[in-house]
C-alpha positions in Angstrom: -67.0 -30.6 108.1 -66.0 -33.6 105.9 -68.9 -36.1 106.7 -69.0 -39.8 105.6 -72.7 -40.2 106.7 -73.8 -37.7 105.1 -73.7 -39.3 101.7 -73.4 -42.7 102.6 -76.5 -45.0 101.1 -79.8 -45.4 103.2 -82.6 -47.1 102.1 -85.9 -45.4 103.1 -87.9 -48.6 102.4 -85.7 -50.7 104.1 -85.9 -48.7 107.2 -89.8 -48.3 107.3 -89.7 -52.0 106.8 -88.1 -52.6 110.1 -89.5 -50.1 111.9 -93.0 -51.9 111.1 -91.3 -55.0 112.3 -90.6 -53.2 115.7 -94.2 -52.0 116.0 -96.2 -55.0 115.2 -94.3 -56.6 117.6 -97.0 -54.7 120.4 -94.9 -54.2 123.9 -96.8 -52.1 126.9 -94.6 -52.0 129.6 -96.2 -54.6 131.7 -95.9 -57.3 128.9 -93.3 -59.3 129.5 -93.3 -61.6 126.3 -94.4 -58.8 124.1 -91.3 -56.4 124.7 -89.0 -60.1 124.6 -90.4 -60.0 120.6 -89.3 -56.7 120.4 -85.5 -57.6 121.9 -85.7 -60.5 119.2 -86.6 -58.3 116.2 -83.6 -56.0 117.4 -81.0 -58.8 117.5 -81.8 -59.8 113.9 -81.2 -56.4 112.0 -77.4 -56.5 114.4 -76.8 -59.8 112.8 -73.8 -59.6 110.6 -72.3 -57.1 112.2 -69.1 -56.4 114.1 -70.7 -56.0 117.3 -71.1 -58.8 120.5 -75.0 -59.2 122.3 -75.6 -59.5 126.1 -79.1 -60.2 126.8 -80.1 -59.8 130.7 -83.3 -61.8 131.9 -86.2 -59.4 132.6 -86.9 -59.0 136.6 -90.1 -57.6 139.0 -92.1 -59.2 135.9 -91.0 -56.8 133.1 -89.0 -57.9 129.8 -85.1 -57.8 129.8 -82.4 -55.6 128.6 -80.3 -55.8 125.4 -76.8 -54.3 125.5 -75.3 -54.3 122.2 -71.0 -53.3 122.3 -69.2 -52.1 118.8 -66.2 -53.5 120.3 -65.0 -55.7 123.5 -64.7 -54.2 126.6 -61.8 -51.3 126.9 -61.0 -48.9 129.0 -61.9 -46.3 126.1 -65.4 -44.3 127.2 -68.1 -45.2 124.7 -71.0 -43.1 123.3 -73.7 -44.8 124.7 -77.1 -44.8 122.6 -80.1 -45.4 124.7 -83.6 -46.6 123.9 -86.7 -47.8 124.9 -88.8 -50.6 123.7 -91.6 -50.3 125.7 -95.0 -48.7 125.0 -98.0 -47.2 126.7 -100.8 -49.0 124.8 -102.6 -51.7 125.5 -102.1 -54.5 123.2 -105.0 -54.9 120.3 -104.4 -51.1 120.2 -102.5 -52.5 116.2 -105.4 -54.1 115.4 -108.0 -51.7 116.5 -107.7 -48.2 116.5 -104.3 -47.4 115.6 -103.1 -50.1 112.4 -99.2 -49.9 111.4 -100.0 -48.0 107.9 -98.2 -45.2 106.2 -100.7 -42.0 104.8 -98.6 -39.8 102.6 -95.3 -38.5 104.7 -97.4 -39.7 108.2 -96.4 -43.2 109.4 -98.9 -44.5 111.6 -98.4 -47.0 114.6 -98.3 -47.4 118.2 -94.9 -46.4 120.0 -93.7 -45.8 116.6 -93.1 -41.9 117.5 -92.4 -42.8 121.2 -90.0 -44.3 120.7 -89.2 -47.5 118.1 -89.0 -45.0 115.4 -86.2 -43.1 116.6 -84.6 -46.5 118.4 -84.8 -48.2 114.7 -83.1 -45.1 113.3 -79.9 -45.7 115.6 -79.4 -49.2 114.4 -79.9 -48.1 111.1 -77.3 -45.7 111.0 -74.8 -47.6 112.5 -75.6 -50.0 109.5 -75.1 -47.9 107.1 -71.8 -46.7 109.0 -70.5 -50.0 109.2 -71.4 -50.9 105.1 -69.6 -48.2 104.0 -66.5 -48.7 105.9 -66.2 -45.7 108.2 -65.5 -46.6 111.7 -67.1 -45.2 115.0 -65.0 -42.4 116.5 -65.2 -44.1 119.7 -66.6 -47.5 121.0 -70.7 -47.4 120.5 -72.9 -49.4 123.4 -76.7 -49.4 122.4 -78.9 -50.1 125.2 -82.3 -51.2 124.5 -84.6 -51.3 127.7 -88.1 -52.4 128.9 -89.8 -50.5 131.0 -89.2 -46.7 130.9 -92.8 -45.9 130.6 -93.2 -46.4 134.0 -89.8 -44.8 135.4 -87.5 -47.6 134.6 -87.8 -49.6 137.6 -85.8 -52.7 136.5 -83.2 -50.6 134.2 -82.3 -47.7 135.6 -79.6 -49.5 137.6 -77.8 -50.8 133.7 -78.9 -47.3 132.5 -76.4 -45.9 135.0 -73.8 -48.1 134.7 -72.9 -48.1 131.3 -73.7 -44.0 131.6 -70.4 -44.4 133.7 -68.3 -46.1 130.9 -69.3 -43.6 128.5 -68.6 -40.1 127.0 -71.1 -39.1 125.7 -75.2 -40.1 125.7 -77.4 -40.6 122.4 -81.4 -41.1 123.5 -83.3 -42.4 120.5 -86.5 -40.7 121.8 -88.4 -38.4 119.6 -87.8 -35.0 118.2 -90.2 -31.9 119.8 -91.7 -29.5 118.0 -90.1 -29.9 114.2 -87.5 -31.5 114.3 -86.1 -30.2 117.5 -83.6 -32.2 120.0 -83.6 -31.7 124.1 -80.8 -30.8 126.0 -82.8 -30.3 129.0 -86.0 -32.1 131.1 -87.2 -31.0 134.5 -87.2 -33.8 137.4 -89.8 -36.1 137.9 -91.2 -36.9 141.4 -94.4 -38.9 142.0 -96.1 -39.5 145.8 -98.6 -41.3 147.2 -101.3 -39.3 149.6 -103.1 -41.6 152.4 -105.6 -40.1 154.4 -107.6 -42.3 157.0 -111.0 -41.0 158.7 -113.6 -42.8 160.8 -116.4 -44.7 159.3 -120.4 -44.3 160.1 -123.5 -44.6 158.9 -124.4 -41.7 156.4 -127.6 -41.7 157.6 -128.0 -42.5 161.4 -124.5 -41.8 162.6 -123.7 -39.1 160.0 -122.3 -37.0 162.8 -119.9 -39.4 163.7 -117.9 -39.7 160.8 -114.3 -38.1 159.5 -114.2 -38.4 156.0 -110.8 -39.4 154.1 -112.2 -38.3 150.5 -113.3 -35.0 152.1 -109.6 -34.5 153.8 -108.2 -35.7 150.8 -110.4 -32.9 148.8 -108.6 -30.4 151.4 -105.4 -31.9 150.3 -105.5 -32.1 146.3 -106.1 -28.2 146.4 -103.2 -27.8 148.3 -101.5 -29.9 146.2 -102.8 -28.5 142.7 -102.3 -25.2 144.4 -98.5 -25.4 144.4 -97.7 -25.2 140.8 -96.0 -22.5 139.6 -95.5 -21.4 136.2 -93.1 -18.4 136.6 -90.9 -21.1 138.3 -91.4 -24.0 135.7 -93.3 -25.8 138.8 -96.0 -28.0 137.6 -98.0 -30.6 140.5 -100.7 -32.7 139.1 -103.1 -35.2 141.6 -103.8 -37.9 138.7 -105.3 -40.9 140.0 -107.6 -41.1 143.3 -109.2 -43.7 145.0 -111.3 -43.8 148.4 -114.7 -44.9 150.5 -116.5 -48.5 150.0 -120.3 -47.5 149.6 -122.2 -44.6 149.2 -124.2 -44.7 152.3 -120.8 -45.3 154.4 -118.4 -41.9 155.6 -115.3 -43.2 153.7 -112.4 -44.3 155.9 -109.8 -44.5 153.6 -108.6 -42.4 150.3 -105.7 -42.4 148.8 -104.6 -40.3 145.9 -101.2 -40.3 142.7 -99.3 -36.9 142.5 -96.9 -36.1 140.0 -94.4 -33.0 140.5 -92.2 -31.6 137.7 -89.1 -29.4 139.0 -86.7 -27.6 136.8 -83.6 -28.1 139.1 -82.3 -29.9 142.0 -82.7 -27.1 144.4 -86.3 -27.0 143.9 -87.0 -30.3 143.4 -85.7 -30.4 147.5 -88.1 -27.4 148.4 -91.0 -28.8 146.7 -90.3 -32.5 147.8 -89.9 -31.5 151.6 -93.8 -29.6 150.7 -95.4 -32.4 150.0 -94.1 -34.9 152.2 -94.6 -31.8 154.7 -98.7 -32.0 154.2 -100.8 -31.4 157.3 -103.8 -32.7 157.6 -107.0 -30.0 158.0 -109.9 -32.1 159.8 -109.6 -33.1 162.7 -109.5 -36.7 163.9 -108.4 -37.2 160.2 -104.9 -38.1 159.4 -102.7 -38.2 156.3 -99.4 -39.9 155.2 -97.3 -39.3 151.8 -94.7 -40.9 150.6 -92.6 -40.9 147.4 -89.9 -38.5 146.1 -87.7 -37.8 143.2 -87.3 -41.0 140.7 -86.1 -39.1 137.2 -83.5 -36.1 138.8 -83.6 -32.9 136.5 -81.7 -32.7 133.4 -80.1 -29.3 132.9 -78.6 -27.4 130.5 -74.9 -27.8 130.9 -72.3 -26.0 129.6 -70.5 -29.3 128.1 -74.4 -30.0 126.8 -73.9 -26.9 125.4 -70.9 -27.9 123.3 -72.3 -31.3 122.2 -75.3 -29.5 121.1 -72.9 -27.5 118.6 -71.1 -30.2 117.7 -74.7 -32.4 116.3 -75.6 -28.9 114.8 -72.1 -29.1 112.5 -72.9 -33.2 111.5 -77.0 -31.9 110.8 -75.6 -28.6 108.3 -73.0 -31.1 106.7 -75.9 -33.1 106.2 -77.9 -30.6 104.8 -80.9 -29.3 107.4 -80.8 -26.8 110.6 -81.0 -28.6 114.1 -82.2 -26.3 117.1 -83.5 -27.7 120.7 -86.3 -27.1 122.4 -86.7 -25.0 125.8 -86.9 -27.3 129.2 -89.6 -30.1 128.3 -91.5 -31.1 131.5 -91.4 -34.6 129.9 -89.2 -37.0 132.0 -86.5 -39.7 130.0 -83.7 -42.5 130.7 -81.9 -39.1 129.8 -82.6 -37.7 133.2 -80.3 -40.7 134.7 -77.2 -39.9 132.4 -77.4 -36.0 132.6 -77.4 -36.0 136.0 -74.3 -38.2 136.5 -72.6 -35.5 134.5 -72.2 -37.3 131.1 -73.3 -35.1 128.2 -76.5 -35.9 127.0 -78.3 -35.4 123.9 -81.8 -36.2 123.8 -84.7 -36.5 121.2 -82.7 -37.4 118.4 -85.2 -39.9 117.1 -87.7 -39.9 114.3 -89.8 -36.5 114.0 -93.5 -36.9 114.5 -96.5 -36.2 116.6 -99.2 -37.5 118.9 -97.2 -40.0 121.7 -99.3 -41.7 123.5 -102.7 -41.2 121.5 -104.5 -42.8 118.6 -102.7 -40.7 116.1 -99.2 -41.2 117.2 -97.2 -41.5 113.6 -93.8 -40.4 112.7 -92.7 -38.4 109.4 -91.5 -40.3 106.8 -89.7 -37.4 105.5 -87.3 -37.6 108.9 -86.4 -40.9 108.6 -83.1 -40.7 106.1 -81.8 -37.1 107.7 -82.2 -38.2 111.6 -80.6 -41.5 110.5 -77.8 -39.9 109.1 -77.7 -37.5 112.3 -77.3 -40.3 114.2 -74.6 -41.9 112.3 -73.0 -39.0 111.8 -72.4 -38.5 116.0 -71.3 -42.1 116.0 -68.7 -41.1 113.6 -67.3 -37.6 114.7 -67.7 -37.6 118.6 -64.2 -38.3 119.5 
């Protein structure tokens, strides 16, 4: 394969340089303004180039979406890049535990591996495309959203649209396990379990009393109970809540469940078992609701083919790209797979620790997953 990004100039301080830009800019998910300083630090490393900006106003309280188009409007499909810019720590998290700072090949920072790292690398690449004259094999739409930390409330609608327009899907989030991409994720469900007892005294009335947090005890078992490895099942009750005082039978408990389901057909089985959940004490009742919010990404056959293709532009370029079994982790990827458009995911920066205090990516990555990057923008026709 005859490769104009793989030998096309990339400067590995430039890059780190705006990457830190990203990350000092701190954006959780629930931080309106600090995800809008993100948006602005993107805008300024697209200025100069051939491309037009649509900036959407941020709803429900979360920041707003940046849509960046290689070329107006056409009825040509697009490859659609897709990134987050939202994080999962708290802000002061820079400051305190977890400073922007490089140690050897680790780069530390938070949401640097998950995902600004990887996101950075896109726009990057496209750069460098565009600097030395080699044109996109198809219209590229980068969409840079704010809030898929917490299952893209406000974005999954503009994830899905421009999905629709497009031919083929680019998701800046991080590589697994060496270097590896994903071309598959299970489904993502999350519930919420009420149960409601009857009050008393714990000491005079004891007797009296129907205990939500002891229902709710019946019911997490039941609920933990239900994974099932063999079938790449996982449920997990992560959050509960319930009673008012010590010395009081609680009345009220509620409880967070998260399922992970490797296809659609079992994400209806085990949906219809949870929302089917009896309660076992009498005079105690219990109510769930929730469902499916990220559907399952498989492993398509036209996945399949796009995964070859990225494995011709990485050997051109000079390393071995493999993917990684199912990851239970959900993505905006989950949206675009299961619309049918082929979808390659993890494609950002190499790394380690999302999420934690020692989240950093590899400085080593960043020039070869750049140049992967610009490389699918220039041969996916």
């Amino acid at each position: 394969m005859t490769l104009k990004a793989a030998s096309m100039p990339l400067n590995e301080d430039e890059i780190i340089e705006g990457i830190r830009r990203w990350v000092v800019a701190e954006s959780p998910s629930h931080d309106a303004g600090g995800v809008e300083a993100v948006l602005d630090e993107v805008e300024k490393d697209f200025e100069g180039l051939p491309v037009t900006i649509d900036r959407r106003p941020g709803t429900g309280g979360y920041g707003g979406i940046l849509k960046v188009a290689t070329a107006e409007p056409s009825n040509e499909p697009s490859i659609l890049v897709l990134s987050h810019v939202d994080t999962v720590h708290p802000k002061g998290t820079l400051t305190g535990r977890l400073p922007f700072h490089r140690d050897g090949d680790k780069l530390y920072g938070p949401g640097l591996y998950d995902m600004k790292g990887g996101a950075y690398l896109a726009v990057a690449g496209y750069r460098a495309l565009v600097r030395a004259g080699v044109a996109p094999a198809r219209p590229v739409t980068f969409l840079f959203t704010p809030d898929e930390e917490v299952g893209s409330p406000t974005s999954r609608a503009a994830i899905e649209e421009e999905a629709r327009k497009a031919a083929y899907v680019l998701v800046t989030e991080p590589a697994r396990d060496g270097g590896r991409i994903v071309t598959a994720r299970k489904g993502v469900a999350r519930f919420t379990l009420a149960t409601h007892g009857r009050p008393a005294h714990a000491g005079a009335r004891h007797e009296d009393g129907r205990s939500a947090i002891r229902e709710m005890a019946h019911q997490i078992l039941a609920v933990e109970g239900m994974t099932d490895y063999a079938r790449a099942i996982t449920t997990t009750v992560g959050l509960v809540k319930g009673g008012t005082a010590a010395n009081v039978t609680p009345e009220n408990c509620t409880a967070e469940i998260d399922l992970r389901v490797p296809d659609p057909e079992t994400g209806a089985e085990m949906v219809a078992r949870i929302l089917g959940l009896q309660p076992v004490t009498p005079d105690v009742t219990v109510h769930v609701e929730g469902g499916i919010n990220r559907p399952p990404y498989p492993k398509t056959a036209p996945i399949e083919s796009m995964l070859a293709r990225a494995q011709g532009v990485a050997r051109a370029i000079g390393f071995n790209l493999q993917d990684c079994p199912m990851t239970g982790g959900g993505s905006d990827g989950n949206f675009t797979a299961a619309l049918g458009v082929p979808t390659l995911d993890g494609l950002g920066i190499d790394g380690a620790g999302a999420h934690t205090l020692h989240e950093h990516g590899l400085v080593s990555s960043i020039v070869p997953r750049a140049r992967l990057l610009a490389g699918l923008m220039e041969t996916l026709r």
